[in-house]
Wavefront OBJ file of the C-alpha trace (Angstrom):
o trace
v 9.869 2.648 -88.251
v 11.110 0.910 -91.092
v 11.352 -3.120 -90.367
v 14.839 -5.016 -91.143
v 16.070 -8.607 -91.672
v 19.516 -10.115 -90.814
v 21.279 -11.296 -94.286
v 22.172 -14.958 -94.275
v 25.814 -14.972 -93.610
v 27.656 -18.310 -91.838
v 29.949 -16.892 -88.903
v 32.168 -18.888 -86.913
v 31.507 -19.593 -82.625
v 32.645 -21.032 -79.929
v 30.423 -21.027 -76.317
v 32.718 -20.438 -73.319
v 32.699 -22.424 -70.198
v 34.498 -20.159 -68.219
v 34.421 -16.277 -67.870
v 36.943 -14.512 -70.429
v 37.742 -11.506 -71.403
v 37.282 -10.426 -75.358
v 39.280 -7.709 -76.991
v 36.879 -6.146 -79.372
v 36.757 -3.691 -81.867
v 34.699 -1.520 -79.042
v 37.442 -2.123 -76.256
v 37.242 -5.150 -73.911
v 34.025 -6.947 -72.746
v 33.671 -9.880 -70.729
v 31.845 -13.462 -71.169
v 30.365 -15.335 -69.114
v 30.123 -19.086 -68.980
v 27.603 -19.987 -71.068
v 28.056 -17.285 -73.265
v 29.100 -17.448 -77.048
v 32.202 -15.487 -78.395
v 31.401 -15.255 -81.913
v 33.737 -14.501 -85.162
v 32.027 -12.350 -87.429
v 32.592 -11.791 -91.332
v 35.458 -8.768 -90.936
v 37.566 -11.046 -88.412
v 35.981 -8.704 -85.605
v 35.357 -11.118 -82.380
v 32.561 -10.044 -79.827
v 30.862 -12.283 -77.114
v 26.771 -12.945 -77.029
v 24.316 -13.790 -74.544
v 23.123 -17.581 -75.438
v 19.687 -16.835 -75.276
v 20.436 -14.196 -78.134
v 22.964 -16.447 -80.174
v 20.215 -18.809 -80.077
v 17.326 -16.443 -81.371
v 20.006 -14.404 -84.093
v 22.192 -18.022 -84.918
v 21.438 -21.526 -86.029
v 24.091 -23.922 -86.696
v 24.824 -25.804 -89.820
v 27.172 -28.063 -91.561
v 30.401 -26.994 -93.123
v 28.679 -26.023 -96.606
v 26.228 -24.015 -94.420
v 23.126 -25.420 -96.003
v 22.034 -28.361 -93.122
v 20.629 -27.152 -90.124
v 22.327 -29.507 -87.058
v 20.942 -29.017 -83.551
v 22.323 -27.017 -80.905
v 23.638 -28.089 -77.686
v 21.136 -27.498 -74.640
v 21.455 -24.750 -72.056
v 22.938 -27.047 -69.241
v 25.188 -29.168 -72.186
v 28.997 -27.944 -71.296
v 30.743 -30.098 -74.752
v 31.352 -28.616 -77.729
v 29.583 -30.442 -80.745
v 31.602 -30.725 -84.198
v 29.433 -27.912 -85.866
v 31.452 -25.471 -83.367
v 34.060 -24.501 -85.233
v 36.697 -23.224 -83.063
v 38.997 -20.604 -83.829
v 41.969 -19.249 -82.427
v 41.141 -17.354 -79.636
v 44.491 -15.073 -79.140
v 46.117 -15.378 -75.541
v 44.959 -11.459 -74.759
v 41.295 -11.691 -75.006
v 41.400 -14.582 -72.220
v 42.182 -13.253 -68.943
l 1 2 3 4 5 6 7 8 9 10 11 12 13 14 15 16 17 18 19 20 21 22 23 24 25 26 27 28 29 30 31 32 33 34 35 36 37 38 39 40 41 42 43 44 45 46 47 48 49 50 51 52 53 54 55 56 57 58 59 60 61 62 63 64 65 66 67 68 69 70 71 72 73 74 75 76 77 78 79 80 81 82 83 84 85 86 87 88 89 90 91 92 93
């Protein structure tokens, strides 16, 4: 089978610290807390496992060229490399 690498492209995410709900292009899916709801590069918005957003994602600085270190497991703030965005009022149930 032919082998594949991700293309370097910055998305925006946010990790949840309560259980939500995220309309997605595929219907709606829940997060967990703990769980990242990611932005991708169409606008599309879709929630990850942290133990994947950790192996797929690595954060960076605003220009995306610094590599800044992510928040632990068991850490509950947000650090300034999340960005937030608007998460609408339907995909949080």
């Amino acid at each position: 089978m032919p082998a594949f690498r991700k293309r370097p492209i910055i998305v925006e995410a946010v990790r949840v610290h309560e259980p939500v709900v995220v309309e997605t292009l595929e219907g709606n899916i829940s997060a967990q807390a703990g769980d990242w709801v990611i932005k991708g590069i169409m606008g599309e918005i879709y929630p990850c496992k942290d133990n994947i957003f950790r192996q797929t994602y690595e954060p960076v600085d605003k220009d995306g060229v610094k590599a800044l270190v992510a928040p632990g497991p068991d850490e509950t703030e947000e650090r300034e490399y999340i960005i937030p965005f608007p998460t609408p009022a339907s995909a949080i149930a």
